[in-house]
The first five atom37 places (N, CA, C, CB, O) and aatype in JSON, in Angstrom:
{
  "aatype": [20, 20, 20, 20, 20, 20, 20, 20, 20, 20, 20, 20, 20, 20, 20, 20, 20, 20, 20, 20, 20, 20, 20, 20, 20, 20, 20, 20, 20, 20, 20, 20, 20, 20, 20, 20, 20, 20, 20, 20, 20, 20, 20, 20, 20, 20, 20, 20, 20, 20, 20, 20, 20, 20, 20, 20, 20, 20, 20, 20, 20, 20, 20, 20, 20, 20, 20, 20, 20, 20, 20, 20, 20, 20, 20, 20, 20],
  "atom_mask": [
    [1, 1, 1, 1, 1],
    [1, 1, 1, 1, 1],
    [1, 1, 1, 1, 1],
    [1, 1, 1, 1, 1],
    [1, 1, 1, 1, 1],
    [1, 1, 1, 1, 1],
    [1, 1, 1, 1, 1],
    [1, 1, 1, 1, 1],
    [1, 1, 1, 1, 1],
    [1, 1, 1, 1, 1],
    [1, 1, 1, 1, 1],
    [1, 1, 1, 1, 1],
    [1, 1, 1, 1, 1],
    [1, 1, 1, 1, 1],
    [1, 1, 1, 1, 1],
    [1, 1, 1, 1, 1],
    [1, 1, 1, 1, 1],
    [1, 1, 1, 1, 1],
    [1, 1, 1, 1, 1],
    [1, 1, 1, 1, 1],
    [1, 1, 1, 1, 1],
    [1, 1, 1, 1, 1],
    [1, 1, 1, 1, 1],
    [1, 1, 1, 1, 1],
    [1, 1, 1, 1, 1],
    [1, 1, 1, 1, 1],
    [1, 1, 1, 1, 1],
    [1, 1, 1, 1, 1],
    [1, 1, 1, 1, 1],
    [1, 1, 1, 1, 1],
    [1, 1, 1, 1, 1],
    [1, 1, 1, 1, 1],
    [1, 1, 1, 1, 1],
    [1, 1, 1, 1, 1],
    [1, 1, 1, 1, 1],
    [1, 1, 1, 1, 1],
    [1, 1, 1, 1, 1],
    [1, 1, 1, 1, 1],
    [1, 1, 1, 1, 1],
    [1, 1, 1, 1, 1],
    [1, 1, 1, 1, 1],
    [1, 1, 1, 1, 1],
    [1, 1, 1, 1, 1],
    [1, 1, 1, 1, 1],
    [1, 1, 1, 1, 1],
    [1, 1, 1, 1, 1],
    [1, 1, 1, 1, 1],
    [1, 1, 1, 1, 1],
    [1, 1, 1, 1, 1],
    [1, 1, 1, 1, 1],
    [1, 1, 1, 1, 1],
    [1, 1, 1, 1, 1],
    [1, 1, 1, 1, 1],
    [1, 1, 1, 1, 1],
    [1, 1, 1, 1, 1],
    [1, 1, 1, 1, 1],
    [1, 1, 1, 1, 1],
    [1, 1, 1, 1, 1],
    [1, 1, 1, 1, 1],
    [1, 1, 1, 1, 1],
    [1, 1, 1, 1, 1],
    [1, 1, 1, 1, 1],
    [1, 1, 1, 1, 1],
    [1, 1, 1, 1, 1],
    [1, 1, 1, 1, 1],
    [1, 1, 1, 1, 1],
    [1, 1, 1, 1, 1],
    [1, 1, 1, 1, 1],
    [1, 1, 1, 1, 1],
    [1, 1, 1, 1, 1],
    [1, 1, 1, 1, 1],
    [1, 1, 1, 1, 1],
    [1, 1, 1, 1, 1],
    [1, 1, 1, 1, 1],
    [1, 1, 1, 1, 1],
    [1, 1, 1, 1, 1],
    [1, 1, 1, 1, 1]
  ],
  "atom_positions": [
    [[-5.72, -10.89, 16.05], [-5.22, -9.97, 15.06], [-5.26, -10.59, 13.66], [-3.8, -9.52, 15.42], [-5.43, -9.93, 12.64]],
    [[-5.11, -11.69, 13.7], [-5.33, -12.51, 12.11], [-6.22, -12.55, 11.7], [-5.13, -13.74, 11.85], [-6.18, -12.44, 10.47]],
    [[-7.41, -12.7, 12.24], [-9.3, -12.16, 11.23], [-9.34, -11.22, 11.48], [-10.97, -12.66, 11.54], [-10.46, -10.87, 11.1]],
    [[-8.46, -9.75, 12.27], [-8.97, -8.75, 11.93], [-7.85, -8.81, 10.26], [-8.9, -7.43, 13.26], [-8.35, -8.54, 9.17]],
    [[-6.72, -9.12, 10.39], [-5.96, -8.84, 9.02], [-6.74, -9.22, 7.98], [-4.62, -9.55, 8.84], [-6.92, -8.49, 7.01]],
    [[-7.35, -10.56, 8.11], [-7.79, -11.34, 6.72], [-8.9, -10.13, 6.64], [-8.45, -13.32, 6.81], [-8.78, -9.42, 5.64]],
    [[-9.68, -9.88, 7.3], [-10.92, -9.07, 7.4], [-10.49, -7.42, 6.69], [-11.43, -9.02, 9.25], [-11.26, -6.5, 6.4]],
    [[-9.32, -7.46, 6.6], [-8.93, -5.38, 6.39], [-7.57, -5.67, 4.76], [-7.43, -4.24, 8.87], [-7.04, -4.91, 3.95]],
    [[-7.53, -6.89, 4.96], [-6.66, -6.88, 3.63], [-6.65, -6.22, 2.13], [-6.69, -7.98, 3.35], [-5.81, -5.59, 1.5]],
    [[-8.28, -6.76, 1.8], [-8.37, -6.5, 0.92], [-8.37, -4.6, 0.72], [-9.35, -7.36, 0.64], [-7.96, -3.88, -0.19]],
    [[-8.91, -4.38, 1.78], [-8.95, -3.12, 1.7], [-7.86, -1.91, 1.62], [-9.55, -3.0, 2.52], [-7.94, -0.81, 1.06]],
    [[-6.59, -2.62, 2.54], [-5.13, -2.39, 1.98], [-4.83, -2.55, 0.28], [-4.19, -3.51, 2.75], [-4.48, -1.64, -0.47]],
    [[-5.04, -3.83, -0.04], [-4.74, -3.82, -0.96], [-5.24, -2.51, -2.18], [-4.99, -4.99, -1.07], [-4.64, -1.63, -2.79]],
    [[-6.78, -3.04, -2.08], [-7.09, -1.91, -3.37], [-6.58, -0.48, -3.01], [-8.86, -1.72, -3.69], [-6.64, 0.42, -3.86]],
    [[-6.03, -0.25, -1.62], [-5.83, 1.01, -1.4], [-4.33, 1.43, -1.81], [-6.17, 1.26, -0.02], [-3.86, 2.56, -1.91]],
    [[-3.82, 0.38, -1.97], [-2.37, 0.25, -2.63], [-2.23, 0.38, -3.91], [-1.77, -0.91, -2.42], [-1.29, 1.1, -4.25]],
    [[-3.25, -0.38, -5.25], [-3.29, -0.47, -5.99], [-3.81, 1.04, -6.76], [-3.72, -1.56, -5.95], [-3.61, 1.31, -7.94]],
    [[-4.39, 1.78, -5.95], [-4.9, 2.94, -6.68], [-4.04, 4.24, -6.05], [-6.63, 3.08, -6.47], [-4.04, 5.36, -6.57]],
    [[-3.41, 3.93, -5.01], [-2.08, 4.79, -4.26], [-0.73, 4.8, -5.63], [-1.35, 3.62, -2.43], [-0.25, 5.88, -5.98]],
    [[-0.42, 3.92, -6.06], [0.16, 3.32, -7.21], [-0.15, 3.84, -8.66], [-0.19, 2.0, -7.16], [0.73, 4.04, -9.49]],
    [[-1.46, 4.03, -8.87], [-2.16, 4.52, -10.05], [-2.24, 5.95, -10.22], [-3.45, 4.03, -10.08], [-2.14, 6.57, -11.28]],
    [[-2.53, 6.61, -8.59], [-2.3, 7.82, -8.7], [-0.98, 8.49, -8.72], [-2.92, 8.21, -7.92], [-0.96, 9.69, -8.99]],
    [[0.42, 7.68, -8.4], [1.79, 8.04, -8.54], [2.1, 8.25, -10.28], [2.76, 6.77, -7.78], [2.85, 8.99, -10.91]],
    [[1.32, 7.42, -10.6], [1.7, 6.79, -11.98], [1.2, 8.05, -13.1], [0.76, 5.1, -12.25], [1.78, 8.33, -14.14]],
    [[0.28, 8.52, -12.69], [-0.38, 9.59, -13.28], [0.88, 10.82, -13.27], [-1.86, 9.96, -12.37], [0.89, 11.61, -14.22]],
    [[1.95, 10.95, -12.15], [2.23, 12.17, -12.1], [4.24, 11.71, -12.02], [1.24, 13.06, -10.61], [5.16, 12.45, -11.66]],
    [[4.31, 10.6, -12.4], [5.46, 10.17, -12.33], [5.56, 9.16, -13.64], [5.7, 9.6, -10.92], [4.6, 8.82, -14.34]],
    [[6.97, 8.76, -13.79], [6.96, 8.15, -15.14], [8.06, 6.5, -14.48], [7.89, 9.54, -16.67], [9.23, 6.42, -14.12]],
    [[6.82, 5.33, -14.59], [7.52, 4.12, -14.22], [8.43, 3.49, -14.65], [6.99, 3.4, -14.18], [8.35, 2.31, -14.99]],
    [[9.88, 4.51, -14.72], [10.98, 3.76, -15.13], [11.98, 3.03, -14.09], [11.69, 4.64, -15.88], [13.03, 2.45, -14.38]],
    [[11.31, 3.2, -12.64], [12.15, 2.75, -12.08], [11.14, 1.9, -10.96], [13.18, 3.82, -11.7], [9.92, 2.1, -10.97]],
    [[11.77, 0.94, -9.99], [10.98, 0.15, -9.47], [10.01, 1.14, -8.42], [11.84, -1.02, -8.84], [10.29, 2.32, -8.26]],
    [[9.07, 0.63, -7.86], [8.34, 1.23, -7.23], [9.18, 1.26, -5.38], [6.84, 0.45, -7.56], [9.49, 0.28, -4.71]],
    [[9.39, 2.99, -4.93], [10.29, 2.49, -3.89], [10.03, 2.29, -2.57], [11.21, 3.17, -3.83], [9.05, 2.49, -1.85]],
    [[11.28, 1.77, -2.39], [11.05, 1.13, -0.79], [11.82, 1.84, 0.2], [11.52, -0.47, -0.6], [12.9, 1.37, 0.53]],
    [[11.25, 3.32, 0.89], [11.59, 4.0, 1.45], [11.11, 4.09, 2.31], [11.74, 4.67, 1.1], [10.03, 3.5, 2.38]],
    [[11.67, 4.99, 3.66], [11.05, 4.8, 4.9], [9.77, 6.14, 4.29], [12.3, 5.12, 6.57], [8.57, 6.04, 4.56]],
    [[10.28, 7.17, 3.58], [8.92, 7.89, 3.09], [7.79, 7.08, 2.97], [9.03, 8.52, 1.76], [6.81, 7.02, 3.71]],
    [[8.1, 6.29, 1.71], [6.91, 5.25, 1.34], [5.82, 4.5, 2.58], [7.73, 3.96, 0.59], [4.66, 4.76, 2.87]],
    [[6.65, 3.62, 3.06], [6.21, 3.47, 4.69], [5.5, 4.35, 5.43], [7.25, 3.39, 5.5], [4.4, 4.0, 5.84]],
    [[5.98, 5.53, 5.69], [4.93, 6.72, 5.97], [3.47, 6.64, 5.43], [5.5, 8.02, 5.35], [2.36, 6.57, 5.96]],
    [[3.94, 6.69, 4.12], [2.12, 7.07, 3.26], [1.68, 5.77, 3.36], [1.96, 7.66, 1.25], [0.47, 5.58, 3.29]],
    [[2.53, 4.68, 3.54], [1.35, 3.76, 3.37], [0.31, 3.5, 5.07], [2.19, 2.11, 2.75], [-0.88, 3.28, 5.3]],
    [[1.54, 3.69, 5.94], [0.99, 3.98, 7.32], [-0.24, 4.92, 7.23], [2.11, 4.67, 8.25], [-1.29, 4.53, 7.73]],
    [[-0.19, 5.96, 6.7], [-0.8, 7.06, 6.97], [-2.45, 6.52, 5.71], [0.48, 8.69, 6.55], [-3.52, 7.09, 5.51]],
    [[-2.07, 5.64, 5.34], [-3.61, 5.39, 4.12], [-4.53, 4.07, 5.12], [-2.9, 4.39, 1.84], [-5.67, 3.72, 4.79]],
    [[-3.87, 3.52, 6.25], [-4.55, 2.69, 6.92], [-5.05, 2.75, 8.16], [-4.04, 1.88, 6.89], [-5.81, 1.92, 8.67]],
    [[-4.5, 4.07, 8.83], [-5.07, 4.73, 9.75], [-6.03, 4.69, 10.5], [-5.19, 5.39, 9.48], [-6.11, 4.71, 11.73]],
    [[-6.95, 4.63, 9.5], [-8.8, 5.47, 9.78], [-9.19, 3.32, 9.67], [-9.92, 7.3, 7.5], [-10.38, 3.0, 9.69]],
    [[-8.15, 2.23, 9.58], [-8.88, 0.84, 9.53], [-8.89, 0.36, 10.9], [-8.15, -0.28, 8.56], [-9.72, -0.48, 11.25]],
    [[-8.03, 0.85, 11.72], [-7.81, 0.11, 13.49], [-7.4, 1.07, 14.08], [-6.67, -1.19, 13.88], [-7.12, 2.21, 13.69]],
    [[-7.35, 0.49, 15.25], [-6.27, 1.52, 16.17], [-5.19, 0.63, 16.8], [-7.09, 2.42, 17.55], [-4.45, 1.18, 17.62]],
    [[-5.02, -0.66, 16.54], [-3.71, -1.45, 17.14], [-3.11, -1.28, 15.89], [-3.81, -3.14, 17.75], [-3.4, -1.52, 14.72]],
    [[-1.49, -0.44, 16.93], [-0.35, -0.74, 16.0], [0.28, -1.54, 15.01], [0.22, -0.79, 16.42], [0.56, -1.09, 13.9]],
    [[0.5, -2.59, 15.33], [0.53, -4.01, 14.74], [0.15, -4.23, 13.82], [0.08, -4.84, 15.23], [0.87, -4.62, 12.9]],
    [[-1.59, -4.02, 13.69], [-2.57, -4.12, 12.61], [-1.97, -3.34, 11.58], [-4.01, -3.63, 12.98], [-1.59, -3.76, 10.49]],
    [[-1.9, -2.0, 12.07], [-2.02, -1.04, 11.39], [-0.75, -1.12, 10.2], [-2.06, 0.14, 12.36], [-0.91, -0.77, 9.03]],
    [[0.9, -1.81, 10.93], [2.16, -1.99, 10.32], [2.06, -3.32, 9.3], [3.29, -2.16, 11.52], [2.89, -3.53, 8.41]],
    [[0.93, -4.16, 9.58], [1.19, -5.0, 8.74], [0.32, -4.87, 7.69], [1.24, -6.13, 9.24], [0.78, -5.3, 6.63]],
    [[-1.09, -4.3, 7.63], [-1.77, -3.93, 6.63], [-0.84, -2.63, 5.77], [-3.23, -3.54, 7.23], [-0.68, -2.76, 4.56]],
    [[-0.39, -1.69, 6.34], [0.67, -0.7, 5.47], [1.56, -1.9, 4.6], [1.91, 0.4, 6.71], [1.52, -1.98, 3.37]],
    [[2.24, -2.68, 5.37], [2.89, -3.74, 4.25], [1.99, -4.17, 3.61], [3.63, -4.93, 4.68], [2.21, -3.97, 2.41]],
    [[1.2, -4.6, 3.76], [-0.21, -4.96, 2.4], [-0.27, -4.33, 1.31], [-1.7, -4.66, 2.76], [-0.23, -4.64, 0.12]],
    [[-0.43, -2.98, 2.12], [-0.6, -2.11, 0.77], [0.47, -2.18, 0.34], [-0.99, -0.69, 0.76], [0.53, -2.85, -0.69]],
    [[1.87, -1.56, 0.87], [2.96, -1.57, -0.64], [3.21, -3.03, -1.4], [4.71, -1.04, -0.16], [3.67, -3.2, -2.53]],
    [[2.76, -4.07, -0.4], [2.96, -5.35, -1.24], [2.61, -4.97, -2.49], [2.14, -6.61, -0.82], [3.19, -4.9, -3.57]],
    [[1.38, -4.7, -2.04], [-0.03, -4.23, -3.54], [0.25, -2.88, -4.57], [-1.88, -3.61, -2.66], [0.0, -2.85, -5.77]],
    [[0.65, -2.11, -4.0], [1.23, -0.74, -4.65], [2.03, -1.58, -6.02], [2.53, 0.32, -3.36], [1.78, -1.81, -7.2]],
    [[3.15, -1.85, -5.02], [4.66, -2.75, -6.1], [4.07, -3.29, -7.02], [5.7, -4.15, -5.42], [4.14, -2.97, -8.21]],
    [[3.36, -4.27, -6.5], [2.71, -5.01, -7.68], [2.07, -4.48, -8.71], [1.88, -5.75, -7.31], [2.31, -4.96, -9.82]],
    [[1.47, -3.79, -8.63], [0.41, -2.7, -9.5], [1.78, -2.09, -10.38], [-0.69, -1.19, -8.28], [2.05, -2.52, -11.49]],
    [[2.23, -1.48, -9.99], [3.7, -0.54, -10.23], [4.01, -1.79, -11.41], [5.19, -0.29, -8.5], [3.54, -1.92, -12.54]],
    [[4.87, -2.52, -10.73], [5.72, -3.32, -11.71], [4.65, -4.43, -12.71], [6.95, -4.28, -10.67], [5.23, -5.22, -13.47]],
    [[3.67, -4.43, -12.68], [2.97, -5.54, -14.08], [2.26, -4.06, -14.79], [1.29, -7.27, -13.41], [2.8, -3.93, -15.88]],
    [[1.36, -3.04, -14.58], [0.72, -2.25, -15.6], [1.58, -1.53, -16.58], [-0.07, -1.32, -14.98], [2.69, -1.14, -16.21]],
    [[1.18, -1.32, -17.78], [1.74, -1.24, -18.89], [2.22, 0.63, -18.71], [0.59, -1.84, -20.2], [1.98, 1.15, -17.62]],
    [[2.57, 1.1, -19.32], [2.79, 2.18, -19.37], [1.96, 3.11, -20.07], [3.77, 2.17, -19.67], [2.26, 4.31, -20.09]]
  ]
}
């Protein structure tokens, strides 16, 4: 499961980073980027179509919001 992660990361990531960009468009970043079981949902639901083991699937979703947050909290307004 660890070279499939290293192998699907990046792809979480940028998928986080533009999940983030498109919030940003329709929301206004005054507050931190959140950490809801919603959130969790969409990020589950954006990694889907990368595996079919569970596992994979829960820790690349944390990838992405790692990556979301990040995006969220450094771009300028």
């Amino acid at each position: 499961m660890d070279d499939a992660f290293a192998q699907l990361r990046g792809v979480a990531a940028c998928r986080g980073e533009v999940w983030a960009m498109d919030v940003a468009k329709k929301c206004p970043r005054t507050r931190p980027w959140p950490c809801t079981e919603r959130a969790r949902t969409i990020a589950r639901r954006k990694v889907l179509d990368l595996c079919t083991d569970p596992r994979l699937q829960t820790r690349l979703a944390g990838e992405l919001e790692r990556w979301a947050a990040r995006w969220w909290g450094q771009a300028g307004p």
